[in-house]
C-alpha positions as CSV (number, residue, x, y, z in Angstrom):
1,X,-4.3,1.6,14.9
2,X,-2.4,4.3,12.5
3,X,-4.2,6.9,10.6
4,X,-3.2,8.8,7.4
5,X,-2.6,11.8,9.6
6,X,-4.6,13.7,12.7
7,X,-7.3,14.7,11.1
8,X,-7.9,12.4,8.1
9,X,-9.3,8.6,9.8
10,X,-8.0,6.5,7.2
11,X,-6.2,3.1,8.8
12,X,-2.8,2.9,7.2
13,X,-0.3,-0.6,7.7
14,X,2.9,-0.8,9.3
15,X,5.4,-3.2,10.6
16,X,5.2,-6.6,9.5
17,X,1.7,-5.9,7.3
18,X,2.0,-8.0,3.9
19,X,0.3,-6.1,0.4
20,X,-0.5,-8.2,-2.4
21,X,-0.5,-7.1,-6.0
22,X,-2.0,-9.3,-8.6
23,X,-0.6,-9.0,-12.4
24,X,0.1,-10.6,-15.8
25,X,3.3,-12.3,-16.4
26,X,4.2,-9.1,-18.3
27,X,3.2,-7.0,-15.4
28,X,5.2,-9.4,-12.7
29,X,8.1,-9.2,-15.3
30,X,8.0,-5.1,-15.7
31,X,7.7,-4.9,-11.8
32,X,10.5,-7.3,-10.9
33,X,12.7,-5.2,-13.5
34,X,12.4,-2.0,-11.5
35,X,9.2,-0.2,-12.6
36,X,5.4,0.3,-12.1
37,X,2.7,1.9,-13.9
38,X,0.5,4.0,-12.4
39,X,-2.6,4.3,-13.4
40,X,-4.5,8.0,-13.3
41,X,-7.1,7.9,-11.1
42,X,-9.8,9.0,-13.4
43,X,-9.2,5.8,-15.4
44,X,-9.6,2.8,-12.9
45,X,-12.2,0.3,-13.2
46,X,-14.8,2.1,-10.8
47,X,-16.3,4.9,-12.6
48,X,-16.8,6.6,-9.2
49,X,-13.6,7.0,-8.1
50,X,-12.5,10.1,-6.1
51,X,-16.1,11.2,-5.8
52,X,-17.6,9.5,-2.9
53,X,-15.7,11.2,0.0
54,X,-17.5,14.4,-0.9
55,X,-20.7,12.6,-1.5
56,X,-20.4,11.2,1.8
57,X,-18.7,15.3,3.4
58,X,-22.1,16.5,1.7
59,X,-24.0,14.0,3.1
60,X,-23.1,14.5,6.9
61,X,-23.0,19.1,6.1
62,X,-26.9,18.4,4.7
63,X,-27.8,16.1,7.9
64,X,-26.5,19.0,10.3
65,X,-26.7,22.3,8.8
66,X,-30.7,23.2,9.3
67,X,-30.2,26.4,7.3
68,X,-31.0,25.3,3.7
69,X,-29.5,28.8,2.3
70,X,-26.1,27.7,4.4
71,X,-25.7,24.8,2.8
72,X,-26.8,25.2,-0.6
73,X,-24.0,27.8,-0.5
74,X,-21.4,25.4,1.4
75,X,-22.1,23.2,-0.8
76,X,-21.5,25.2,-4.3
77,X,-17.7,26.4,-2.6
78,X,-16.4,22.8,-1.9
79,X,-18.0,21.3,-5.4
80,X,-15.7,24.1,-6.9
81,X,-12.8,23.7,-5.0
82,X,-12.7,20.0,-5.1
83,X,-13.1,19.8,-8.7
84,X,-10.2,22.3,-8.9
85,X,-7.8,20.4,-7.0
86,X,-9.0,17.2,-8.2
87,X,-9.7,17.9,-12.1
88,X,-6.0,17.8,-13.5
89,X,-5.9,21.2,-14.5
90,X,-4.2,23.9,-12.2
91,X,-2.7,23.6,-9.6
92,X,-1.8,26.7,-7.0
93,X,-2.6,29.2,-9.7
94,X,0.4,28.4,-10.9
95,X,-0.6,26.6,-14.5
96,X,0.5,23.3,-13.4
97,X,-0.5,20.1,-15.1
98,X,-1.0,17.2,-12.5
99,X,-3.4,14.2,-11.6
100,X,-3.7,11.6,-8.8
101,X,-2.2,8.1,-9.8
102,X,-2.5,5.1,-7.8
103,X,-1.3,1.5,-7.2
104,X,-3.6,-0.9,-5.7
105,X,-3.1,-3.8,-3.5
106,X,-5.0,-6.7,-2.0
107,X,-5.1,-7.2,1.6
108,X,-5.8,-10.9,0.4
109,X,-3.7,-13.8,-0.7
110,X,-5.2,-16.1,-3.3
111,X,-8.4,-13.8,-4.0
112,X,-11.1,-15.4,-6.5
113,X,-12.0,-12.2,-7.1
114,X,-8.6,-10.5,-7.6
115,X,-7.4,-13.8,-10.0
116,X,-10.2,-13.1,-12.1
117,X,-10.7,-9.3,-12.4
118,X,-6.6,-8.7,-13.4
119,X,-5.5,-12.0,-14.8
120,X,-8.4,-14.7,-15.8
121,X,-6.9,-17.0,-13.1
122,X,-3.2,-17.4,-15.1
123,X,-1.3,-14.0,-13.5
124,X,0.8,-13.8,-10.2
125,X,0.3,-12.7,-7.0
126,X,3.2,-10.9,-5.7
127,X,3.3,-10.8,-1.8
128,X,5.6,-7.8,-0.7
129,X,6.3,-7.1,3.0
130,X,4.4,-3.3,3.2
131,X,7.6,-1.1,5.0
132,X,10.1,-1.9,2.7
133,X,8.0,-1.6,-0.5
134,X,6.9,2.0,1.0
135,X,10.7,3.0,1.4
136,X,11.8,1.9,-2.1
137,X,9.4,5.2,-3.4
138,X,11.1,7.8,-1.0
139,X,8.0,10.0,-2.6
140,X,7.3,12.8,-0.7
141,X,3.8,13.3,-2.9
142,X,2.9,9.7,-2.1
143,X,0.5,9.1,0.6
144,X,-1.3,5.5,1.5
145,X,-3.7,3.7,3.0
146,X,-6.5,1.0,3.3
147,X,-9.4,1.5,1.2
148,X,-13.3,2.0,3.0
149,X,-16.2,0.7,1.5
150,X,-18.6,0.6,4.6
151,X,-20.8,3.7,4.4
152,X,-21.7,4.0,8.2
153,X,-17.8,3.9,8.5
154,X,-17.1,6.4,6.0
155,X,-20.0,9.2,7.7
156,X,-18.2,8.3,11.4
157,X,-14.7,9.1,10.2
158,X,-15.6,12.4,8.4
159,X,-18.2,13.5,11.4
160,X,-14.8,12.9,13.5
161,X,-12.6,14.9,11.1
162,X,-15.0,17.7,11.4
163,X,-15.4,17.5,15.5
164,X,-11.4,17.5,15.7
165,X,-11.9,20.3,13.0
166,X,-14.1,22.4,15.4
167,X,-12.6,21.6,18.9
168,X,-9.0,21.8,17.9
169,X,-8.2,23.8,15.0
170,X,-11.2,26.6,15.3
171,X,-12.1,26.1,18.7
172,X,-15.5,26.7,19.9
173,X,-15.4,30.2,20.9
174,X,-14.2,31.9,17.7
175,X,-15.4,29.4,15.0
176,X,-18.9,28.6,14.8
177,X,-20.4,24.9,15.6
178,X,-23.1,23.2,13.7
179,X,-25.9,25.4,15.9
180,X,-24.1,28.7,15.0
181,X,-23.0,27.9,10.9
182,X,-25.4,31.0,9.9
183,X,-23.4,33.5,11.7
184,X,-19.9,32.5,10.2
185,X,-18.0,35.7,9.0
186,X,-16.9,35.6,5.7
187,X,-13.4,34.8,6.9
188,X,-14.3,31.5,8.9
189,X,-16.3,30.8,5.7
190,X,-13.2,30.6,3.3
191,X,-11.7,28.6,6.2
192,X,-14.1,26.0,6.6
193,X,-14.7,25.5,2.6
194,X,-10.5,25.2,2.5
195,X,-10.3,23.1,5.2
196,X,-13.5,20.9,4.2
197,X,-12.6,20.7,0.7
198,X,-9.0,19.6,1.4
199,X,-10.5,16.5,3.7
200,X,-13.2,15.6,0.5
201,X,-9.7,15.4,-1.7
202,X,-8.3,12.9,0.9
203,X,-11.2,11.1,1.4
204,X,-11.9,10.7,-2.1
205,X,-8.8,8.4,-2.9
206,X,-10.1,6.0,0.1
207,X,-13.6,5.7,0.0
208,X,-15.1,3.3,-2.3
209,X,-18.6,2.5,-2.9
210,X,-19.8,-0.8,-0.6
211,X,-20.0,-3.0,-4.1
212,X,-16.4,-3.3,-4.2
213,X,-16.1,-4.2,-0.5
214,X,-14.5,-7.9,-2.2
215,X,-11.2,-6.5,-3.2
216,X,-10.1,-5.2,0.2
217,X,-7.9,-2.9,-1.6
218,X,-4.9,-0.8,0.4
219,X,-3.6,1.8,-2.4
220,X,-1.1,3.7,-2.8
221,X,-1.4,7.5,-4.2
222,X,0.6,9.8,-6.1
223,X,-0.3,13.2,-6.6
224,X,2.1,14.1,-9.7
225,X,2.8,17.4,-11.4
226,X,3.4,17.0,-15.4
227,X,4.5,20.3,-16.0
228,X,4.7,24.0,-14.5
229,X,4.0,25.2,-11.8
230,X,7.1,25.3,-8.3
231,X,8.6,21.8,-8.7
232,X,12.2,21.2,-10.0
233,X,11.6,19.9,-13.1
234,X,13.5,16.5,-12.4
235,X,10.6,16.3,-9.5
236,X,8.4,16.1,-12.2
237,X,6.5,12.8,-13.4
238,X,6.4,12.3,-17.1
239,X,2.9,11.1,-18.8
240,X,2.6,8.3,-20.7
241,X,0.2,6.8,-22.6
242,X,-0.5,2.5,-23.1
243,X,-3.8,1.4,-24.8
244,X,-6.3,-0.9,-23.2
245,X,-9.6,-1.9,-25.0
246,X,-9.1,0.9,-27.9
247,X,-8.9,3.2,-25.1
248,X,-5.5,5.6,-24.1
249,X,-4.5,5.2,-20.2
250,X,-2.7,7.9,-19.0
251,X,-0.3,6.2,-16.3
252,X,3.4,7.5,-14.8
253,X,6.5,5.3,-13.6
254,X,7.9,4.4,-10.6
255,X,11.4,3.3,-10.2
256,X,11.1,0.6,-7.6
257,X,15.3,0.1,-7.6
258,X,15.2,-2.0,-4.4
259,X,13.1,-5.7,-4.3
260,X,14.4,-6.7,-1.0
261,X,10.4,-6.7,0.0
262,X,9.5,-8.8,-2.7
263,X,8.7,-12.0,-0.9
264,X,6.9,-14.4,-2.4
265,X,4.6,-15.5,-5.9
266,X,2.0,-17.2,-6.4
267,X,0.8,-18.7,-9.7
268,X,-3.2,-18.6,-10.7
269,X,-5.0,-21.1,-10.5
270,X,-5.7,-21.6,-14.1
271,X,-1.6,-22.4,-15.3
272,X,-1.7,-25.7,-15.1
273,X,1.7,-25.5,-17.1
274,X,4.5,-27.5,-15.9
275,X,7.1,-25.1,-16.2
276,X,5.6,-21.9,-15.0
277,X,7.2,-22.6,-11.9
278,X,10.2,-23.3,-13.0
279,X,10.1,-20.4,-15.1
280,X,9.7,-17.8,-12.6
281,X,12.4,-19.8,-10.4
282,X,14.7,-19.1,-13.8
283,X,13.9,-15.4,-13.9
284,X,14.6,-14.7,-10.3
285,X,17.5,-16.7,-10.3
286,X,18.7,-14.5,-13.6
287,X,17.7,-11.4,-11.1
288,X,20.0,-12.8,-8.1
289,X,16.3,-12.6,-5.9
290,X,15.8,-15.0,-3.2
291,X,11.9,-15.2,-3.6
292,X,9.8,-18.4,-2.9
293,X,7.6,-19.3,-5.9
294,X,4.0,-20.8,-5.4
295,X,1.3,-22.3,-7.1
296,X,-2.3,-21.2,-5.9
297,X,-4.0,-23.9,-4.3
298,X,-7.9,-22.9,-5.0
299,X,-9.4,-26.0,-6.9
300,X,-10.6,-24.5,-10.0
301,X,-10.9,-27.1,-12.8
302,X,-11.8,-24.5,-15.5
């Protein structure tokens, strides 16, 4: 199994793996015409997104530092520094505007729970082989993988970040262990909050709480920067604005120029309308796409 990257234990698919996004007919027709919203993180469905990987970081420091002075103080450091990287304010020191966007996917073909929480059972399900949708972004600020809802998982692959963080990166012999945390120099202080608050930022854009285990979601991530700061400017990701429920969304764009991994759709199971095959067989037609059109086959009567 792949991970994001050495340290950070989040599985991630590759060759072969299917994704599955499920949208309105406006949604599917947006997509299929080269572009999709992002949605800002702090406006998802799940009001506790991009918190509970340093729930879960505090949660494993508390059950292994014995010093309560050493980790109250631990503690105050990476609460600061993730909200600074995660808060959409600076970024670098440099002024920057930014946020974290994602697009999320189903593991799952034909979900009940996926038809009814984005389309009442009458959207699409688009099946896209995973590789080539991942190279149509060619994002270097774009990082993926499949969400974890299990918290016994979620303490295991943090305690293994931070054992890889002491055996390889510190060492044991000049960077204190969990027996030695109250003798840390100032130095391997900073270190360790850096470090530890820049694994709670990764974390947090994979670990869900266990209520939302049903959606099997595998997401993708963009951390974009609005304006100022380093980046070219044509690097930067403009913010717009759509309205859902009297509410303003803050959401980017993605050119996805290439549908070659597009490979299949599959109607809900609520259109019982004769021609929304034949409608979607029109517009791919129109689009010069060779994908295979479906109708759901869960029974639902109503």
């Amino acid at each position: 199994m792949e991970y994001l990257d050495e340290y950070i234990n989040v599985p991630v698919l590759g060759d072969g793996d299917k994704v599955y996004h499920y949208t309105s007919a406006a949604g599917l027709k947006g997509i299929c015409q080269g572009e999709f919203w992002v949605t800002e993180c702090h406006f998802l469905n799940d009001s506790s997104e991009f918190q509970v990987g340093t729930d879960v970081f505090l949660e494993v420091l508390r059950k292994n530092i014995i010093w309560d002075d050493v980790y109250e103080e631990l503690k105050l450091e990476i609460l600061r520094e993730v909200k600074q990287m995660n808060e959409s304010d600076t970024f670098d020191n440099t002024g920057a505007y930014s946020g974290n966007y994602v697009i999320s996917f189903c593991l799952d073909e034909d979900s009940p729970l996926l038809w009814s929480e984005y389309s009442n059972f009458m959207g699409y399900c688009m099946k896209f082989d995973f590789k080539k949708l991942l190279a149509c972004f060619q994002d270097d600020m774009l990082v993926h993988g499949k969400v974890i809802y299990d918290h016994d998982e979620q303490i295991d692959c943090i305690e293994k970040t931070l054992e890889k963080l002491f055996l390889e990166h510190f060492g044991l012999e000049d960077f204190p262990a969990w027996d030695k945390m109250n003798v840390m120099t100032l130095a391997q202080k900073k270190e360790f909050i850096s470090w530890t608050s820049s694994a709670c930022v990764l974390y947090n854009m994979f670990f869900k709480k266990s209520w939302f285990q049903g959606e099997h979601e595998y997401r993708f991530v963009f951390m974009s920067i609005h304006d100022g700061g380093f980046i070219k400017p044509e690097k930067r990701d403009i913010q717009h604005f759509r309205i859902k429920d009297e509410v303003l969304i803050p959401y980017i764009e993605k050119r996805l120029d290439d549908l070659s991994g597009l490979e299949s759709v599959l109607i809900g199971p609520k259109n019982k309308s004769d021609i929304a095959v034949r409608g979607l067989e029109y517009f791919f037609r129109n689009l010069k796409l060779g994908v295979e059109v479906k109708k759901s086959e869960m029974p639902l009567r109503y």
